[in-house]
Residue frames relative to the residue before (quaternion, step in Angstrom):
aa qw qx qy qz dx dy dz
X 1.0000 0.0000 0.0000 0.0000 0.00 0.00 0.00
X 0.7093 -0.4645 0.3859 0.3635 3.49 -1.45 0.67
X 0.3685 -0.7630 0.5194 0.1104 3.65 -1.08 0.67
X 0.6198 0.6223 -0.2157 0.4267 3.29 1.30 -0.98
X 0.1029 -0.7782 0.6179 -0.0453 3.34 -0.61 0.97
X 0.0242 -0.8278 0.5602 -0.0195 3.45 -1.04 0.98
X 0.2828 0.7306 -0.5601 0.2691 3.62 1.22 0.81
X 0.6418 0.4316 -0.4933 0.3980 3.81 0.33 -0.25
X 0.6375 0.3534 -0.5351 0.4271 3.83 0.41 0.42
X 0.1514 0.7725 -0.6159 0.0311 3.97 1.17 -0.28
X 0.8478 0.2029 -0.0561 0.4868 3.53 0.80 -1.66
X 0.5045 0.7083 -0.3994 0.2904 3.65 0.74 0.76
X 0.3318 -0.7838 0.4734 0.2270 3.72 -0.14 1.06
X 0.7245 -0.0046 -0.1414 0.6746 4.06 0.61 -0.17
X 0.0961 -0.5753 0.7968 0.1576 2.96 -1.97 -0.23
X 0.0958 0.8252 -0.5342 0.1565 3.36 -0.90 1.28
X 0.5949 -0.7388 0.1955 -0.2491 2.84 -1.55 1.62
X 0.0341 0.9173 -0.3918 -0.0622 3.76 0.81 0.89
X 0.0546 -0.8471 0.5200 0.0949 3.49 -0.74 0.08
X 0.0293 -0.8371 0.5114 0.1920 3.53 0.30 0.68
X 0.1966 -0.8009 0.5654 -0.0117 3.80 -1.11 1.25
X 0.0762 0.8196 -0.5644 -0.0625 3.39 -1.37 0.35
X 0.6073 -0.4777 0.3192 0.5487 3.75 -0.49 0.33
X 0.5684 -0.6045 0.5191 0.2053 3.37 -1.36 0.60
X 0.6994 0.1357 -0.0188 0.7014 3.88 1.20 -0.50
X 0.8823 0.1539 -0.0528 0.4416 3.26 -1.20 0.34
X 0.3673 -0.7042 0.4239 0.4353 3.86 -0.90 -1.09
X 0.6591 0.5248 -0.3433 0.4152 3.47 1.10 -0.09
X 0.4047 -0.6862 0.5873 -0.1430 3.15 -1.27 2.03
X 0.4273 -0.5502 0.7047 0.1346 3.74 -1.41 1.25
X 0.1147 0.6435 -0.7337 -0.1855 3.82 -0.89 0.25
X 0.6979 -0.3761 0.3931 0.4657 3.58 -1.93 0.31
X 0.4489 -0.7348 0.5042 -0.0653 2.68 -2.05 0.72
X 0.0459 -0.8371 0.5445 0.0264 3.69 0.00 0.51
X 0.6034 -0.5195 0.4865 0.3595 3.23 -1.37 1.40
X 0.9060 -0.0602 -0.1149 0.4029 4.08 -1.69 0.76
X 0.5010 0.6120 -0.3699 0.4875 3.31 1.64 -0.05
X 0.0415 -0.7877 0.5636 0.2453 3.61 0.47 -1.42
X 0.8004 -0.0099 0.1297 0.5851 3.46 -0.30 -0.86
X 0.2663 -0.7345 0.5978 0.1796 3.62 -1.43 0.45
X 0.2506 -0.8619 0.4209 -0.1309 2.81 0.31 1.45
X 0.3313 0.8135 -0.4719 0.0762 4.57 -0.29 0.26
X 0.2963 -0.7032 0.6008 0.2384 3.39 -1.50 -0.52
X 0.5486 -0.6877 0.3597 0.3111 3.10 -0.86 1.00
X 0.4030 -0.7328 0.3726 0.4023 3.60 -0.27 0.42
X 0.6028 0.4633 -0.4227 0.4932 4.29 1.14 0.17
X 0.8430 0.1914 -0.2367 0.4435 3.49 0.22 -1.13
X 0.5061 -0.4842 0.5243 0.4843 4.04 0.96 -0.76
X 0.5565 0.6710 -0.4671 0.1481 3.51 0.85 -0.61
X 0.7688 -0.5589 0.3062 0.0525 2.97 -1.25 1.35
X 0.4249 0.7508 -0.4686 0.1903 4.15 0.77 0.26
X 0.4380 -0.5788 0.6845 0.0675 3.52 -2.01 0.76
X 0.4026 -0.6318 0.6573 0.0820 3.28 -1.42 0.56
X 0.2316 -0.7595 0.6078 -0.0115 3.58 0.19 1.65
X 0.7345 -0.0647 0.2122 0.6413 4.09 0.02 -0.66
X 0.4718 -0.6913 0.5388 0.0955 3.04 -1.32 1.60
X 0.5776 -0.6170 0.3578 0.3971 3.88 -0.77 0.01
X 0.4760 0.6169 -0.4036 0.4795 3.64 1.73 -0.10
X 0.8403 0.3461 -0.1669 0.3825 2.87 0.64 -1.62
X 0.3657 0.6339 -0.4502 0.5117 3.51 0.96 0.16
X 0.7985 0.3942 -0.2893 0.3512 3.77 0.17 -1.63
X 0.5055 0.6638 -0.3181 0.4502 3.44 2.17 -1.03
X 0.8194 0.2185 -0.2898 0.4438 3.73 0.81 -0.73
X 0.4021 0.7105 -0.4824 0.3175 3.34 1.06 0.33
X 0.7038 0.4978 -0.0507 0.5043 3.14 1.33 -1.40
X 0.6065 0.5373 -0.3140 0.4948 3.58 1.53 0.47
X 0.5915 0.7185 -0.2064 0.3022 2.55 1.45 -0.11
X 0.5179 0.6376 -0.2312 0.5213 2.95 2.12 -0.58
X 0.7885 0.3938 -0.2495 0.4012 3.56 0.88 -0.98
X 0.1454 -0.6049 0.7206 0.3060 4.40 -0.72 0.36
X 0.3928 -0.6428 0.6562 0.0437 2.99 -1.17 1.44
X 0.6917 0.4231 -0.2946 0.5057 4.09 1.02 -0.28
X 0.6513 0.3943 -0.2445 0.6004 3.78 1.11 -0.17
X 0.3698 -0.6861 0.5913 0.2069 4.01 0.99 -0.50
X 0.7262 0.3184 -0.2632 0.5495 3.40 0.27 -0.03
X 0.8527 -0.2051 0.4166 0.2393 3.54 -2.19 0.67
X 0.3109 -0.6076 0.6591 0.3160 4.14 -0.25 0.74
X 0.6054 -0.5888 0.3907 0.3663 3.18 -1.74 1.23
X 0.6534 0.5168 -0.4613 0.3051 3.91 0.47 -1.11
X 0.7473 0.3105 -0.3659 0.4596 4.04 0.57 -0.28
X 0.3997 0.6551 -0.6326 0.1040 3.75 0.88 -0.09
X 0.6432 0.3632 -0.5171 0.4323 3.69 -1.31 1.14
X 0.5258 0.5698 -0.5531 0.3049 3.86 0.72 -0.31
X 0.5344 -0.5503 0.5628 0.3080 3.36 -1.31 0.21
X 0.3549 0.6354 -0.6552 0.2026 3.17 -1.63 1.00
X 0.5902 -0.5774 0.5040 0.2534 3.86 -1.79 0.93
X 0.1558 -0.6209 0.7683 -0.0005 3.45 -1.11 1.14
X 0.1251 -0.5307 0.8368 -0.0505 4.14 -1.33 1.44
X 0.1482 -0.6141 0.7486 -0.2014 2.89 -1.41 1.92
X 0.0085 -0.8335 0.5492 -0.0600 3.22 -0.74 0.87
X 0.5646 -0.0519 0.1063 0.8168 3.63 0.18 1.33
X 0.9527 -0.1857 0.1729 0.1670 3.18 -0.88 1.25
X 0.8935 0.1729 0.0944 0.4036 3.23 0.73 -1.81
X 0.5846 -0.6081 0.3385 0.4170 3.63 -0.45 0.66
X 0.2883 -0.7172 0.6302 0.0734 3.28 -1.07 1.22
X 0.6708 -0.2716 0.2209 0.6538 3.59 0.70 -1.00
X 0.1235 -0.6099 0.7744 0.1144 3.66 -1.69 -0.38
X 0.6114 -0.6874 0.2802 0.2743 2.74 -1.84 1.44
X 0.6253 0.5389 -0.5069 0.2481 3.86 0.82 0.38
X 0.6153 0.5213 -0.3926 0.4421 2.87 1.05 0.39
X 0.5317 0.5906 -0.4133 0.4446 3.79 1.22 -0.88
X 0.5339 -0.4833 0.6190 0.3134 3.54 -1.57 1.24
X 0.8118 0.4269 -0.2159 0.3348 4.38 0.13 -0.11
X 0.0789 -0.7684 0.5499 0.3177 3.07 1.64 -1.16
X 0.7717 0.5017 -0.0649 0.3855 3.27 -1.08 -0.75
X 0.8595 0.2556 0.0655 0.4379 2.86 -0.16 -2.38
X 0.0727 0.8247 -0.5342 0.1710 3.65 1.51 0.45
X 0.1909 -0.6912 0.6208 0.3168 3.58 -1.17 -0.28
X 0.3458 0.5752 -0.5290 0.5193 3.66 1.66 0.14
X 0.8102 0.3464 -0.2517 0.4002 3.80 0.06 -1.56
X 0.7467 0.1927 -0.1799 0.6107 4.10 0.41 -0.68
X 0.7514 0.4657 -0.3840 0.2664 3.74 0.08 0.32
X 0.4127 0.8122 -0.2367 0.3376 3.20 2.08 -0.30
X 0.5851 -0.6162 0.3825 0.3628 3.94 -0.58 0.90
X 0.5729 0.5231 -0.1677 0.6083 3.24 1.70 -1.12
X 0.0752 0.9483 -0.3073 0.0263 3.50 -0.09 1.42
X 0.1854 0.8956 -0.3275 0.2371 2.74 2.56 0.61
X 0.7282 0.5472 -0.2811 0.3021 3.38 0.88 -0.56
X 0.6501 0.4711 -0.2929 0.5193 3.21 1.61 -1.41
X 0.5727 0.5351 -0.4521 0.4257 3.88 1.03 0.05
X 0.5586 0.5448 -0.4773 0.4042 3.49 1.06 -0.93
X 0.5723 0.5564 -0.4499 0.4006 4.03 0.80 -1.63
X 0.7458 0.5002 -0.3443 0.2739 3.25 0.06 -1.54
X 0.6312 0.5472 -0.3524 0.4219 3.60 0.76 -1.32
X 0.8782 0.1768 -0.2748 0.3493 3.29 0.36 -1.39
X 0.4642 0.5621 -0.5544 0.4016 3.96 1.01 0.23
X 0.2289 -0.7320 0.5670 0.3004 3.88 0.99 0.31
X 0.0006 0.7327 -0.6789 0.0467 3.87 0.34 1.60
X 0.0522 -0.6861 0.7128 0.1359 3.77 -1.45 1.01
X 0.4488 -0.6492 0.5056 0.3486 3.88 -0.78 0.16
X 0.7760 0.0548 -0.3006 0.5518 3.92 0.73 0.13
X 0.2854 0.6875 -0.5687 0.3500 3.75 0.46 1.47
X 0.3997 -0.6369 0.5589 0.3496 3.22 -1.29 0.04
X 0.4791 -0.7006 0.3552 0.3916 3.93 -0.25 0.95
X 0.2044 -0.6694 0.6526 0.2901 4.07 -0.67 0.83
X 0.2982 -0.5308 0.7550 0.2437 3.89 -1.81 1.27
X 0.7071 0.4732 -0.4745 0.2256 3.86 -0.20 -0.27
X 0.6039 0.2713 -0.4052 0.6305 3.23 1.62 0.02
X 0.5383 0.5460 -0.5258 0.3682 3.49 0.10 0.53
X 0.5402 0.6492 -0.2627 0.4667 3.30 1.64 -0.51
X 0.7983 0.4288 -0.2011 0.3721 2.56 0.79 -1.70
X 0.6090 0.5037 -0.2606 0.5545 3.78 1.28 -0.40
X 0.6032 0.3529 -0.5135 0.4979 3.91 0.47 0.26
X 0.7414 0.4259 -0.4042 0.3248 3.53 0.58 -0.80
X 0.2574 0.7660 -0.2887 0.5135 3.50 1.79 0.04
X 0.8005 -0.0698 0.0696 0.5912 3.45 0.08 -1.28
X 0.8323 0.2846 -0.0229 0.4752 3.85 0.40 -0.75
X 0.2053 -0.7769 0.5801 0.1335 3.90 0.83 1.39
X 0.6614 0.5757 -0.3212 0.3576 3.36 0.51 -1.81
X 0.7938 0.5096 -0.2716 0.1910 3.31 0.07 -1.02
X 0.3844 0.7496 -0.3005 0.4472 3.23 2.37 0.15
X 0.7558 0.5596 -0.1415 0.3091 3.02 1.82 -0.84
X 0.5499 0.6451 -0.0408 0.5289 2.24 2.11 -2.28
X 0.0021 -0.7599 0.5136 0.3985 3.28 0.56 -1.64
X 0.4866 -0.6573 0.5314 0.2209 3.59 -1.52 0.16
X 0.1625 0.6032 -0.7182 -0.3065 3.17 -1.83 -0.54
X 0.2017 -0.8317 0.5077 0.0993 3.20 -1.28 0.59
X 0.0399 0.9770 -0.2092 -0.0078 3.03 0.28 1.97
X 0.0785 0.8388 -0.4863 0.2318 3.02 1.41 1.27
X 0.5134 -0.4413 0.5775 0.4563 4.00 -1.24 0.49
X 0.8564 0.4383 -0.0890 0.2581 2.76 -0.23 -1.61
X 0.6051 0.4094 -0.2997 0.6136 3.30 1.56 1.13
X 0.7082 -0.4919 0.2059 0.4627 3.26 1.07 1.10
X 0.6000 -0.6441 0.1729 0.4418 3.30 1.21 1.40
X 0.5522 -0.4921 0.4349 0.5136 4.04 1.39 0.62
X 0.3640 0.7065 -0.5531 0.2500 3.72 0.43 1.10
X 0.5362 0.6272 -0.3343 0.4554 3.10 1.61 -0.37
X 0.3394 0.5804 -0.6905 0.2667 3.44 -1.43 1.04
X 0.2721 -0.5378 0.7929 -0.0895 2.57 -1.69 1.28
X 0.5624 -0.5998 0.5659 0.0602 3.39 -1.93 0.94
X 0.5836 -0.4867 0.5397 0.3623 3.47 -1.06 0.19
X 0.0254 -0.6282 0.7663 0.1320 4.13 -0.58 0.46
X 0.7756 0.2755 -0.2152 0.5256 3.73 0.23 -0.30
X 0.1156 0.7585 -0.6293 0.1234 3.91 -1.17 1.31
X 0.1668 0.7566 -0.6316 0.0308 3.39 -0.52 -0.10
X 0.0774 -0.7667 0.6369 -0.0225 3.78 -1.55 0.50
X 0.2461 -0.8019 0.5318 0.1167 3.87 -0.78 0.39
X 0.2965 0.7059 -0.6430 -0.0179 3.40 -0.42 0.51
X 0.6161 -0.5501 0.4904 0.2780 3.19 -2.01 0.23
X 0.4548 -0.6581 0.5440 0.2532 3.85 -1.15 0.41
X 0.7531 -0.0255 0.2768 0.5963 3.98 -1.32 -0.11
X 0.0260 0.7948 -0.5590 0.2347 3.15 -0.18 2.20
X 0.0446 -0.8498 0.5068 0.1375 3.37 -1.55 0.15
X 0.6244 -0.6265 0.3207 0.3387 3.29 -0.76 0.99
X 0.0884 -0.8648 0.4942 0.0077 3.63 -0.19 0.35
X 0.0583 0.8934 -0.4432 0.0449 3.80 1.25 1.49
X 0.0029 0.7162 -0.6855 0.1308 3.62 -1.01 1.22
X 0.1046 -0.7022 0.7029 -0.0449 3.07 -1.80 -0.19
X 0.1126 -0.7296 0.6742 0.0205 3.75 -1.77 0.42
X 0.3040 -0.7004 0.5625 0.3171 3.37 -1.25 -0.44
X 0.1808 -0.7210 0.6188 0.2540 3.60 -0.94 0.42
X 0.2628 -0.7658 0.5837 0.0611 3.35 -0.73 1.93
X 0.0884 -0.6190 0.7685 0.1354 3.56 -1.81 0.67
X 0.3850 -0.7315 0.5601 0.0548 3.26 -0.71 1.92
X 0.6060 0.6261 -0.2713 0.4087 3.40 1.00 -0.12
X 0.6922 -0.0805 0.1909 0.6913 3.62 0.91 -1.31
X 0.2323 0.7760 -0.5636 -0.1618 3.90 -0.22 0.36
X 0.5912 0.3753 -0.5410 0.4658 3.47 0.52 1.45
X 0.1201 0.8264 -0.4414 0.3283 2.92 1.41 1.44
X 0.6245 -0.6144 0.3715 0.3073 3.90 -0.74 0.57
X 0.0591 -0.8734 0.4311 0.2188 3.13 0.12 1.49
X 0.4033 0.5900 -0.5868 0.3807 3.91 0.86 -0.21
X 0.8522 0.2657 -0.2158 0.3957 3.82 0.18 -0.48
X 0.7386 -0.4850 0.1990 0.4239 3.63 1.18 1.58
X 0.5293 0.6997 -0.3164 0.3607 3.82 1.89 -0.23
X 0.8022 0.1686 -0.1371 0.5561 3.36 -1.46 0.02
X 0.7831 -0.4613 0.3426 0.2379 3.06 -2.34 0.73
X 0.2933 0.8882 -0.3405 -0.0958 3.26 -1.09 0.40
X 0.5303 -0.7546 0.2127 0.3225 3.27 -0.10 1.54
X 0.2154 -0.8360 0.5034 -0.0341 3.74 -1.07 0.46
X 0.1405 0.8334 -0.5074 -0.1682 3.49 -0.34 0.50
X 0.5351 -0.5985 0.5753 0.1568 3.33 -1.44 0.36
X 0.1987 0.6602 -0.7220 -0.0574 3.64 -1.66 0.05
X 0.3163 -0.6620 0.6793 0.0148 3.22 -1.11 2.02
X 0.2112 -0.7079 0.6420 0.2050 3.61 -1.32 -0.40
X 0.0948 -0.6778 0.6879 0.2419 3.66 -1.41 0.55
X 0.3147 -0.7577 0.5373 0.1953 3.33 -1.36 0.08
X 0.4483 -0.6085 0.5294 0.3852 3.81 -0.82 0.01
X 0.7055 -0.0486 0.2546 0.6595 3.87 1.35 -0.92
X 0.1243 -0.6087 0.7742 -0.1213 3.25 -0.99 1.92
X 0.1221 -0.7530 0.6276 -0.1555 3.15 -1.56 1.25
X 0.3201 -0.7661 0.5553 -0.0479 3.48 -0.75 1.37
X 0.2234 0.7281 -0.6440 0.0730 3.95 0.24 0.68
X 0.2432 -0.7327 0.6315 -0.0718 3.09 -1.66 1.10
X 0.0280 0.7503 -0.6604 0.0057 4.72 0.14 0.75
X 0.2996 -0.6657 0.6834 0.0057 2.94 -1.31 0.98
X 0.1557 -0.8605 0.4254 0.2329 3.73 -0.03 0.43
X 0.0395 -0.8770 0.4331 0.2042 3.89 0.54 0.69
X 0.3624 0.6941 -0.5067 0.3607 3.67 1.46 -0.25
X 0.7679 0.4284 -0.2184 0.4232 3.39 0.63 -1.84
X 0.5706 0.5767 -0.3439 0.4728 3.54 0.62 -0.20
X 0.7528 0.2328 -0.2671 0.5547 3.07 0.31 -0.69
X 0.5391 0.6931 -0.2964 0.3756 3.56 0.47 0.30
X 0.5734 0.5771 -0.3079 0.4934 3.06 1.76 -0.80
X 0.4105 -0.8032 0.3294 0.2789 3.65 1.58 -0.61
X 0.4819 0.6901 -0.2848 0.4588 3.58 1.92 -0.34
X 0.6495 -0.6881 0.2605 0.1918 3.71 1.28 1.09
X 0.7222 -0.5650 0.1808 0.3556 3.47 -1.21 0.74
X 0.4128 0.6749 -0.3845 0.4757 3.66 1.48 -0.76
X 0.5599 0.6658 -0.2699 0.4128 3.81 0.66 -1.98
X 0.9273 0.2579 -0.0443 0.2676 2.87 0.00 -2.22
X 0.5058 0.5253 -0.4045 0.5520 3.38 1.55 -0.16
X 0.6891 0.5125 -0.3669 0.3575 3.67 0.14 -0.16
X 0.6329 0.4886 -0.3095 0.5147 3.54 1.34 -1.26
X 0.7704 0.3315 -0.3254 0.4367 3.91 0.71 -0.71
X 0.3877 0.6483 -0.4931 0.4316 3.73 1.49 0.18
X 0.7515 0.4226 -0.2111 0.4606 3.32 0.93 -1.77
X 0.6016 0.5295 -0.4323 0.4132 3.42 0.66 -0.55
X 0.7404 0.5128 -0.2780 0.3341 3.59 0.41 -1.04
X 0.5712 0.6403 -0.2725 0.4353 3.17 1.95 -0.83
X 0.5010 0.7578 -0.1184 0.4010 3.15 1.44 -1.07
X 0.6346 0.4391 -0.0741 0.6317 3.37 1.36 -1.49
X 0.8419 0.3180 -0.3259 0.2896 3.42 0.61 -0.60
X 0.4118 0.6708 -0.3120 0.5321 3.04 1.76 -0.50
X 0.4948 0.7077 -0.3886 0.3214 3.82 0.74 -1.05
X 0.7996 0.3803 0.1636 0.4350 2.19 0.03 -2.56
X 0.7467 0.3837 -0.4110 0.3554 4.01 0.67 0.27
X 0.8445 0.2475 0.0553 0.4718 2.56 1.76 -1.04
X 0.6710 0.4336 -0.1675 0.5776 3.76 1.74 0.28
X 0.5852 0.6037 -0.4617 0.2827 3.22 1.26 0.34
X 0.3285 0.6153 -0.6024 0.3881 4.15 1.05 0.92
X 0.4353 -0.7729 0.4567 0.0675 3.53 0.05 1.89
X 0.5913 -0.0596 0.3798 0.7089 2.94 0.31 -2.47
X 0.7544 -0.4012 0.3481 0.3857 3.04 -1.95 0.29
X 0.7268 0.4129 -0.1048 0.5388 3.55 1.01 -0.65
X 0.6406 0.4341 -0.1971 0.6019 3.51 1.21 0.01
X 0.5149 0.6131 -0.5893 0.1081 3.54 0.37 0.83
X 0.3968 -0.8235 0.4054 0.0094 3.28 -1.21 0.64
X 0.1604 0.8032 -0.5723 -0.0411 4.06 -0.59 0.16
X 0.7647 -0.5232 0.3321 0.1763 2.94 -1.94 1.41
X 0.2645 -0.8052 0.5184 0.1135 4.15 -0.29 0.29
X 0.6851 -0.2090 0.2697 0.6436 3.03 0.88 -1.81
X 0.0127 0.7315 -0.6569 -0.1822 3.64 -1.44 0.51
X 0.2536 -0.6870 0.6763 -0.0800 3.58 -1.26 1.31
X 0.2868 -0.6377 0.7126 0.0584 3.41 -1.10 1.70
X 0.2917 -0.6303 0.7169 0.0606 3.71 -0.74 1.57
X 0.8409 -0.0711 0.2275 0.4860 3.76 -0.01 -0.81
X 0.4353 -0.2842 -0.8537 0.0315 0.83 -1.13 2.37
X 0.6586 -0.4843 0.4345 0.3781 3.46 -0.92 1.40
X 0.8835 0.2964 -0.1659 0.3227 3.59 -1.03 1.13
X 0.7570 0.4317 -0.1878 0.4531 3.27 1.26 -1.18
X 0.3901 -0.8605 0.3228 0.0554 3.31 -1.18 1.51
X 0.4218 -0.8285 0.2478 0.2726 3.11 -0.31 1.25
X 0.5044 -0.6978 0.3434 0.3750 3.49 -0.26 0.97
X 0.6119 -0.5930 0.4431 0.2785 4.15 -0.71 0.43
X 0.4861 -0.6320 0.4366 0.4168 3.74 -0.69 0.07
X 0.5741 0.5865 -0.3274 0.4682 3.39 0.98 -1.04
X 0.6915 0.3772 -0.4118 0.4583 3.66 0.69 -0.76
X 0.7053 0.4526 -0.3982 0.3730 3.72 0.37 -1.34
X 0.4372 0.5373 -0.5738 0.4369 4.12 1.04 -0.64
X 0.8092 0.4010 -0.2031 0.3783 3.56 -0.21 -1.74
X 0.8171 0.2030 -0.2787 0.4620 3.76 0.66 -0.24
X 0.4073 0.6101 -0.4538 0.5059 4.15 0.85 1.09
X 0.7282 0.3619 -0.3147 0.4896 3.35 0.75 0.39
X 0.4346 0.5163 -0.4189 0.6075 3.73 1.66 0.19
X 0.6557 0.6242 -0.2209 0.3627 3.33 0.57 -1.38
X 0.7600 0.4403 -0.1511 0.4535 3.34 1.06 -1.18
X 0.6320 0.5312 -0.2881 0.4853 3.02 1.38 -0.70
X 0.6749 0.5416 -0.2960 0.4045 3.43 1.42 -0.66
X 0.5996 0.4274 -0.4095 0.5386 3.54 1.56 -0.18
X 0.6788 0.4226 -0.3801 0.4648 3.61 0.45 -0.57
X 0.5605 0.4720 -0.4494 0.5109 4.01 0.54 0.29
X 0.8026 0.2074 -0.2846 0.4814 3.41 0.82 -0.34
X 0.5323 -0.8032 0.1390 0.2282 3.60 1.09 1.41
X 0.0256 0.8940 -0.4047 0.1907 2.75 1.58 1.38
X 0.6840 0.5354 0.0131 0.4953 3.23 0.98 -1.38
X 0.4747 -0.6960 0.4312 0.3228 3.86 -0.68 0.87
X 0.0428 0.8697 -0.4558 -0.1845 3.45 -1.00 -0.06
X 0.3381 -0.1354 -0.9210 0.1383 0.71 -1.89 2.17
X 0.5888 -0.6692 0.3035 0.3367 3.35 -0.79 0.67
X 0.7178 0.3386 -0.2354 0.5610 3.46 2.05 -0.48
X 0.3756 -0.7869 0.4857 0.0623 3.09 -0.49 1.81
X 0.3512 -0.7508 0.5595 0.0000 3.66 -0.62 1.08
X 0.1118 0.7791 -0.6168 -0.0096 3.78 0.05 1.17
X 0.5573 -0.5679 0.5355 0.2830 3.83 -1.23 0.43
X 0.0504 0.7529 -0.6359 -0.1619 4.01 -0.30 0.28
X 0.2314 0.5863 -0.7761 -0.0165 3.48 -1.35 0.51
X 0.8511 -0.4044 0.3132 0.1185 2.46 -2.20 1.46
X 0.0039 0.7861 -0.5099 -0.3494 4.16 0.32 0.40
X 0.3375 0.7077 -0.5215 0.3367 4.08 1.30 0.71
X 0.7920 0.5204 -0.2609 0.1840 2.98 1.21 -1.38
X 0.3358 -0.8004 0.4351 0.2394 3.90 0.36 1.16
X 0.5382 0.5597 -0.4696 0.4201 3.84 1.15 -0.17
């Protein structure tokens, strides 16, 4: 049986997360990018100090949530095999599933499909009226049904025909990285065409120069909040809630041991991680959560928490396709 015990947060509203990072080689670091924006670039408003946005809070939750799937086996990493979640077969063969869809849930593979057996199943069992107030405990109680993850991730589901898209649920899991007292770091290269470089560049030809801006940092920093208020809020009991902050924590470690090659220029590794809050409490190891997420799971799916089968199999057809 699991070992991990999580009653000292019974009465804790977050739990939150530090990670101290640095470049894997050298010291200069790519941070994310943003279309006419480029970097995010500020200044604290007390000291002026200088800081960058290393990984945005989307993209963070985006690789948090990759973390579940082995993209070389096709199938659910072994430590969560039994969680719930939607497999979209198309002809036969897997098209995608919601751990992988940027929406879960709210796919347009899973609720947009000609085949509309499924968005009726949601409706029936989210008992959607049109002049009700929407209930989240049965909204709870139906993601962990088909879509564990999405307890974490959260959803919105903006179909009419789901209670006019009132439904949404928050992140319980965020996290974001930025960099401390930065510096610009201004380079550059040429892309050569050994062939013609006074070659047409509108059509990918001839040489052309390029410049670049890397960044060092005094202190890159990985924070990660776990909301336990909202968890425990969903109401779906102690089995439920030990599992979502098992998986969540797994999530973090898995991140941070093994997902932190950003960008080609942005690769990264873990120093130290430090529970800020609550003051004291120890974070549990990967090796344990690997070895104790399958008790857990078994302990929500004994109390029929979980569809069955736990991987739900939806039919996509094309709604183009007029046959």
């Amino acid at each position: 049986m699991t070992t991990l015990n999580f009653d000292s947060l019974t009465d804790k509203p977050r739990l939150l997360i530090e990670a101290d990072l640095q470049p894997l080689q050298g010291k200069r670091f790519q941070p994310t990018g943003f279309p006419d924006l480029g970097a995010a670039e500020y200044k604290l408003p007390d000291l002026g100090t200088r800081m960058v946005l290393v990984e945005s809070a989307q993209s963070v939750a985006n690789r948090l949530e990759l973390t579940a799937w082995d993209e070389a086996e096709g199938a659910i990493v072994e430590p969560l095999t039994g969680l719930s979640y939607v497999v979209v077969e198309e002809d036969g063969k897997m098209k995608t599933n919601s751990l992988l869809e940027a929406h879960r849930l709210n796919s347009n593979y899973i609720l947009e499909s000609k085949d509309d057996s499924f968005l009726k199943q949601l409706k029936q069992e989210l008992k959607v009226a049109d002049d009700t107030a929407v209930d989240f405990h049965q909204l709870a109680v139906v993601l962990a049904k088909y879509d564990f993850n999405s307890l974490l991730h959260g959803i919105f589901l903006a179909k009419k025909e789901l209670a006019g898209g009132r439904f949404k649920l928050a992140r319980a899991l965020s996290g974001f990285i930025e960099a401390a007292n930065v510096e610009t770091v201004a380079s550059g290269g040429v892309k050569n065409d050994r062939v013609d470089p006074q070659g047409d560049t509108k059509s990918g030809g001839g040489n052309v120069p390029f410049h670049r801006e890397e960044y060092v940092a005094e202190k890159i920093t990985a924070y990660f909040s776990l909301d336990l208020a909202q968890i425990r809020g969903y109401r779906l009991g102690k089995a439920v809630e030990d599992l979502l902050i098992a998986l969540a924590l797994w999530k973090i470690r898995h991140f941070l041991e093994y997902g932190l090659r950003l960008r080609t220029a942005c690769d990264l590794k873990c120093q130290e991680i430090k529970v800020q809050r609550p003051d004291g409490w120890a974070l549990p190891s990967l090796t344990e959560l690997d070895s104790s997420l399958p008790d857990l799971i078994n302990s929500v799916k004994n109390e029929g928490v979980f569809a069955d089968p736990a991987v739900t199999v939806v039919n996509y057809v094309d709604p183009k396709n007029k046959s």
